[in-house]
C-alpha atoms as a printed R data frame, in Angstrom:
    type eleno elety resid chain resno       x       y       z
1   ATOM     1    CA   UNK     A     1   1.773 -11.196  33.006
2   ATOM     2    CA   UNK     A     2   3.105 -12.906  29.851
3   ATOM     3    CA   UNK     A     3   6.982 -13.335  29.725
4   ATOM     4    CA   UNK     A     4   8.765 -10.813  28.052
5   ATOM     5    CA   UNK     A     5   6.396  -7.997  29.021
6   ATOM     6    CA   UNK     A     6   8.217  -6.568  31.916
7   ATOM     7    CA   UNK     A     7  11.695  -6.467  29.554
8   ATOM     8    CA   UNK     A     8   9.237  -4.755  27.139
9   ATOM     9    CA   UNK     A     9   7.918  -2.150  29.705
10  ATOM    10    CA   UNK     A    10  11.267  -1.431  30.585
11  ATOM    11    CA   UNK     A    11  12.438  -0.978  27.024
12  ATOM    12    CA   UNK     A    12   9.860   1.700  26.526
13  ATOM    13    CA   UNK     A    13  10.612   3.328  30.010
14  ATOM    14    CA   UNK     A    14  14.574   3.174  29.215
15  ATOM    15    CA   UNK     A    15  14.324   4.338  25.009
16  ATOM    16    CA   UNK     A    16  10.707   5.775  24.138
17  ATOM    17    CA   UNK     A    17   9.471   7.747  27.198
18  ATOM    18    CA   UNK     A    18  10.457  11.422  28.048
19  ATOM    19    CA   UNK     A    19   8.949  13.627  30.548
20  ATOM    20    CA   UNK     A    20   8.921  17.889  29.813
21  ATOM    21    CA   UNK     A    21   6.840  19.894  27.757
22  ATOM    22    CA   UNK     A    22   5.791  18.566  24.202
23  ATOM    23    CA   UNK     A    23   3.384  19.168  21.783
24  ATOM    24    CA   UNK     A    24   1.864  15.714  20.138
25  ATOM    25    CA   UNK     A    25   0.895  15.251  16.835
26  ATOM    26    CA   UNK     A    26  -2.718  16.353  17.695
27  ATOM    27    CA   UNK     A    27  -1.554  19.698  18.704
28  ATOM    28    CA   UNK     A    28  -2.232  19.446  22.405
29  ATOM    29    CA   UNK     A    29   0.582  19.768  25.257
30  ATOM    30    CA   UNK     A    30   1.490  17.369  27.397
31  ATOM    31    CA   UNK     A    31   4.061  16.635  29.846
32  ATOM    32    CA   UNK     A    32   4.675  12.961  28.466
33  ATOM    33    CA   UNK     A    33   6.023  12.269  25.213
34  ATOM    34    CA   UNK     A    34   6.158   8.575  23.874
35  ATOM    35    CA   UNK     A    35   8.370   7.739  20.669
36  ATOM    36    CA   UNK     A    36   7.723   4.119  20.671
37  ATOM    37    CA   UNK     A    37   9.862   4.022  17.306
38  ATOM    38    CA   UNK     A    38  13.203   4.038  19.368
39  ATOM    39    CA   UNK     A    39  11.639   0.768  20.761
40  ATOM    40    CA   UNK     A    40   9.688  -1.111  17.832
41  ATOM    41    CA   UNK     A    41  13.050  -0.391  15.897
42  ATOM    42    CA   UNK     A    42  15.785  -1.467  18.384
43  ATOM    43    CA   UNK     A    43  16.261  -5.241  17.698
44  ATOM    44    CA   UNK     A    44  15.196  -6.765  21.008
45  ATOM    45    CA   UNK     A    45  12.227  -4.432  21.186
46  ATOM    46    CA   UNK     A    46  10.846  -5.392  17.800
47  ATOM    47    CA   UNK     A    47  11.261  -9.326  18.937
48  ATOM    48    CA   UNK     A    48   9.447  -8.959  22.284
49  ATOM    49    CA   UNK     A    49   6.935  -6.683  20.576
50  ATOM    50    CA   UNK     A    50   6.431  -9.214  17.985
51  ATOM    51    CA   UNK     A    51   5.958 -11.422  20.740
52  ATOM    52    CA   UNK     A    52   3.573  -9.870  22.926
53  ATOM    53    CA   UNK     A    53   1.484  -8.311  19.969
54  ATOM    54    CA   UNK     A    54   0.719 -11.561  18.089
55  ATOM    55    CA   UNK     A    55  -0.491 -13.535  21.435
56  ATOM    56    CA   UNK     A    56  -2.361 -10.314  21.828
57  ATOM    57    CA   UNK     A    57  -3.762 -10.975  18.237
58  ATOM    58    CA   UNK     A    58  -4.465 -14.414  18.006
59  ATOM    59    CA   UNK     A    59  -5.769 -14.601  21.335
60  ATOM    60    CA   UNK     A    60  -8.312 -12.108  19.896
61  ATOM    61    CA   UNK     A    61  -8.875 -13.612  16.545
62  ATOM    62    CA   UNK     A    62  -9.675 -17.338  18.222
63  ATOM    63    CA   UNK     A    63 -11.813 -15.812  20.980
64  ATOM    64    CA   UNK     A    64 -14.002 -14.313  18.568
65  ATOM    65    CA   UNK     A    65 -13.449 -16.529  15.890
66  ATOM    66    CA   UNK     A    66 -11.891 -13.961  13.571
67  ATOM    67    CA   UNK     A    67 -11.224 -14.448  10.281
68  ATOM    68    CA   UNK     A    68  -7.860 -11.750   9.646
69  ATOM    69    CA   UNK     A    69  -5.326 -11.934   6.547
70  ATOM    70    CA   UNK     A    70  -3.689  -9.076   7.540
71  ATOM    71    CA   UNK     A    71  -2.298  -6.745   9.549
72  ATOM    72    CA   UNK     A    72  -1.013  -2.769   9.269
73  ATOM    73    CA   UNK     A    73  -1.382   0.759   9.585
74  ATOM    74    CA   UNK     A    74  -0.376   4.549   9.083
75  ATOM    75    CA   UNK     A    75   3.348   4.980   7.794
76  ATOM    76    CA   UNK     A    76   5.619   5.259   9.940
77  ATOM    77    CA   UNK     A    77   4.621   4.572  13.624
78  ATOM    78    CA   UNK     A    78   2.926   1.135  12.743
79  ATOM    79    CA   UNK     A    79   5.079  -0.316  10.470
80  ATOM    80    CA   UNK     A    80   7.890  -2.311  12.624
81  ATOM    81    CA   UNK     A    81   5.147  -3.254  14.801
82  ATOM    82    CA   UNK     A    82   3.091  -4.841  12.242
83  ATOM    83    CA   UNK     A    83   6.306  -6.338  10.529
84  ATOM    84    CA   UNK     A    84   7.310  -8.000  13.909
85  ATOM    85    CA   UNK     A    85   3.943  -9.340  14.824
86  ATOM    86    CA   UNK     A    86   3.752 -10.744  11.085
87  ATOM    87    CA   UNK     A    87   6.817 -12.046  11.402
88  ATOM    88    CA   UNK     A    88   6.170 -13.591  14.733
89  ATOM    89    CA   UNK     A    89   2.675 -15.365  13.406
90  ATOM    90    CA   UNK     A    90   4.778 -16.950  10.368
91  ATOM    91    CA   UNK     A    91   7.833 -18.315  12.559
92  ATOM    92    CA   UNK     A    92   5.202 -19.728  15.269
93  ATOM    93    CA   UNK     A    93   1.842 -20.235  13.170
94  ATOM    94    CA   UNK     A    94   2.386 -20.443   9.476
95  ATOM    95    CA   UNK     A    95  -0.905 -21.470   9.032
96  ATOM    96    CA   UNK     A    96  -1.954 -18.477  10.627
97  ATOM    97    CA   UNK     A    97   0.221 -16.559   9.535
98  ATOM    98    CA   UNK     A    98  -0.749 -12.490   9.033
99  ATOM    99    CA   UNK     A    99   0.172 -10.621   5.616
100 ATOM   100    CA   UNK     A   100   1.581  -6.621   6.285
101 ATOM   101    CA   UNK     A   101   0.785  -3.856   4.519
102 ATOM   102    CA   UNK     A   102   1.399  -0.170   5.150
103 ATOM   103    CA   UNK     A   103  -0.961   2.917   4.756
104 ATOM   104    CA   UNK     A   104   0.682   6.041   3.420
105 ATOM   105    CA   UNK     A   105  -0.339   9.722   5.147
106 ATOM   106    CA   UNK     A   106  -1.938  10.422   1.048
107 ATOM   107    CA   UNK     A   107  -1.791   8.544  -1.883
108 ATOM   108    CA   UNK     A   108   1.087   8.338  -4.084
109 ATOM   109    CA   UNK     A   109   1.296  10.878  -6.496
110 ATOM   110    CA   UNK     A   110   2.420   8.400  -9.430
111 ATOM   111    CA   UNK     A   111   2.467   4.473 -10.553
112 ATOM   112    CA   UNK     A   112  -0.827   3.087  -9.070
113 ATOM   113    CA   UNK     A   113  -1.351   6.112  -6.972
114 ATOM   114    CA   UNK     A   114  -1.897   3.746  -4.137
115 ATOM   115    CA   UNK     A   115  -2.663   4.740  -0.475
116 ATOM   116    CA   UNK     A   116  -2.195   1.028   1.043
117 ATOM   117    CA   UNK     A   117   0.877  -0.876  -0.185
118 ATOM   118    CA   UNK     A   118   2.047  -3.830   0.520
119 ATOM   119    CA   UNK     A   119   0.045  -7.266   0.957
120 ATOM   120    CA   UNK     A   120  -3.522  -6.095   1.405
121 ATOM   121    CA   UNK     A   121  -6.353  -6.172  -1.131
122 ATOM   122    CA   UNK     A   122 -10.062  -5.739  -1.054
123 ATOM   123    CA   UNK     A   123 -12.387  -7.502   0.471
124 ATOM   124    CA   UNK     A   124  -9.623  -8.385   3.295
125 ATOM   125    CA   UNK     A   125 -10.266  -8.460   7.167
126 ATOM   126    CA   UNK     A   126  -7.215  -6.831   8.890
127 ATOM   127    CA   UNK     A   127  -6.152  -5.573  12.083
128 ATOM   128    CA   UNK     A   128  -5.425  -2.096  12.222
129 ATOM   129    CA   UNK     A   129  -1.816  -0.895  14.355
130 ATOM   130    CA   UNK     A   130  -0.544   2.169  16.088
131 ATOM   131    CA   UNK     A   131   2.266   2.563  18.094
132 ATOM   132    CA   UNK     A   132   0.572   5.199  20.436
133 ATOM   133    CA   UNK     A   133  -2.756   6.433  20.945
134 ATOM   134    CA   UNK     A   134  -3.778   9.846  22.325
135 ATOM   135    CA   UNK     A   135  -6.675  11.320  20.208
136 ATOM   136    CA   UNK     A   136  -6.916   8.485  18.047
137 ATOM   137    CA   UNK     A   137  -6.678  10.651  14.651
138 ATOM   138    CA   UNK     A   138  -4.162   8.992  12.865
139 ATOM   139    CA   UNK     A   139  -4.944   5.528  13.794
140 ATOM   140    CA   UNK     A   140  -9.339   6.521  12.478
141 ATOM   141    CA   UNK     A   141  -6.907   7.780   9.172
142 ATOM   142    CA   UNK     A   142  -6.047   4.417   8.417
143 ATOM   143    CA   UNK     A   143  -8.977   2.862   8.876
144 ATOM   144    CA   UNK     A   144 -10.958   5.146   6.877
145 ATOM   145    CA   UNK     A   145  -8.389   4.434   3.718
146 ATOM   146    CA   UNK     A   146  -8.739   1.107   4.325
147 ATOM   147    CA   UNK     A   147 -12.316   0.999   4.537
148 ATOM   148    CA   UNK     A   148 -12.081   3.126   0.921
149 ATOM   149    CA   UNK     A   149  -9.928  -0.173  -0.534
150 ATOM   150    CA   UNK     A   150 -12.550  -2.304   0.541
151 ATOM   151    CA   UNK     A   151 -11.041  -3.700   3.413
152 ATOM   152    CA   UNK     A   152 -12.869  -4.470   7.083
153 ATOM   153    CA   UNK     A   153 -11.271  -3.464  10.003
154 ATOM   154    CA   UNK     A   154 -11.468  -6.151  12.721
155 ATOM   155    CA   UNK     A   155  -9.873  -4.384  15.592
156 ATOM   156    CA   UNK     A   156  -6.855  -2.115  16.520
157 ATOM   157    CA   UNK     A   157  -3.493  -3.033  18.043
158 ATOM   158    CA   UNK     A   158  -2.077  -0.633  20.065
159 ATOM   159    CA   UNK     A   159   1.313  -0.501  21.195
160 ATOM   160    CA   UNK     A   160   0.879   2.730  24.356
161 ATOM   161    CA   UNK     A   161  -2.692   4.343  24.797
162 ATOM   162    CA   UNK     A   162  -2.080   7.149  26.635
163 ATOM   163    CA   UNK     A   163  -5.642   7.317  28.028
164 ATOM   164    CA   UNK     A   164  -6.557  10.565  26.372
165 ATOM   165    CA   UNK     A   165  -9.911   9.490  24.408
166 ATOM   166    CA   UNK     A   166  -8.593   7.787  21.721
167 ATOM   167    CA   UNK     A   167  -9.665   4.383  22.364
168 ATOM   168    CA   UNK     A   168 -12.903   5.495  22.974
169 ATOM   169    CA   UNK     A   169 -13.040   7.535  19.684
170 ATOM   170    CA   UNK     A   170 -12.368   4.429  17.928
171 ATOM   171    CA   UNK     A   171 -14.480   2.356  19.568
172 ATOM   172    CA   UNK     A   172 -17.251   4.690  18.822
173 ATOM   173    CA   UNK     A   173 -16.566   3.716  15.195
174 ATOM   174    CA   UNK     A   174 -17.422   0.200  16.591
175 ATOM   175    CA   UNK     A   175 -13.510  -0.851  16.580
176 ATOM   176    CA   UNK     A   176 -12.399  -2.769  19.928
177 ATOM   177    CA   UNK     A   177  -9.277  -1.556  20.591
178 ATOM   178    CA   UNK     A   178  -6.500  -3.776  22.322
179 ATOM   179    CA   UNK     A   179  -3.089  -2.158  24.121
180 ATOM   180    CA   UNK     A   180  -0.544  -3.741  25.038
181 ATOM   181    CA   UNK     A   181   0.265  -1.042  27.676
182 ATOM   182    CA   UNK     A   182  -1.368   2.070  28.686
183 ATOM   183    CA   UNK     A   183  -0.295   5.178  30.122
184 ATOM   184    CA   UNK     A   184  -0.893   4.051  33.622
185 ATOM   185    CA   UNK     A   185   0.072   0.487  33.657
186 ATOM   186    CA   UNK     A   186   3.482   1.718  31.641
187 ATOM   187    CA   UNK     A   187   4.348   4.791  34.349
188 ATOM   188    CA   UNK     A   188   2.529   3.277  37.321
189 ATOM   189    CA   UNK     A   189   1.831  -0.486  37.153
């Protein structure tokens, strides 16, 4: 276990995770709600997320020889993560160092009428983020703008995946799909 994953665990236990009835974002019910936002956007959280997400990423990238200039996803769940892990690869690697961009839910309605903004452009290799995974719907949203910019989606970063058959809808897509915690190792590990 890296350092600064148990503090991180018990962050999400003590700020994100509630237990009652909910309905998620997919429309199904479950008894486990996960709002990693209260975590990604405390202060500490963000740094050990940072952290944690960018060995996750760069120990992917070198293993498979990777060549990523980026790193983002849908508005509004994956943006402090991606900004922390960016931020994280420029402070410890600036020669490695990711570029962030966001995706927005639709495309702006004026100026460029842009979907992606931020520091991405076609052509680019990025990794794609979500804070949580259930169906994997919004996270397959963001790839598929990105794949209409032109970009190539190397993996997925994934903050919580609930184990509900989203990882493996988006590895059907072909899209490995890292965590740093699931649903079991985050409740029961």
């Amino acid at each position: 276990m890296l350092p600064g994953t148990a503090a991180l665990k018990r962050l999400l236990l003590e700020k994100s995770v509630r237990i009652g009835e909910f309905v998620l974002a997919s429309g199904k019910r479950s008894d486990l709600y996960i709002d990693c936002r209260m975590t990604s956007l405390d202060p500490f959280g963000a740094g050990l997320i940072g952290e944690l997400g960018w060995h996750a990423v760069r120990s992917k990238i070198h293993s498979e020889r990777l060549q990523v200039a980026a790193i983002g996803g849908m508005t509004l769940g994956a943006d402090p993560i991606a900004l922390a892990v960016g931020m994280t690869s420029a402070s410890l690697h600036p020669d490695e160092a990711l570029q962030v961009f966001t995706v927005r839910k639709e495309p702006k309605g004026h100026g460029a009428g842009r979907q992606i903004e931020g520091n991405f452009h076609a052509g680019d290799t990025v990794v794609v983020v979500d804070d949580v995974i259930t169906t994997g719907g919004s996270t397959l949203k963001a790839v598929d703008a990105i794949e209409r910019e032109g970009g190539k989606v190397a993996f997925c970063l994934v903050l919580v995946d609930r184990e509900e058959g989203g990882r493996q809808a988006i590895e059907a897509r072909g899209i490995p799909v890292v965590s740093l915690f699931t649903r079991h190792a985050l409740l029961d590990g």
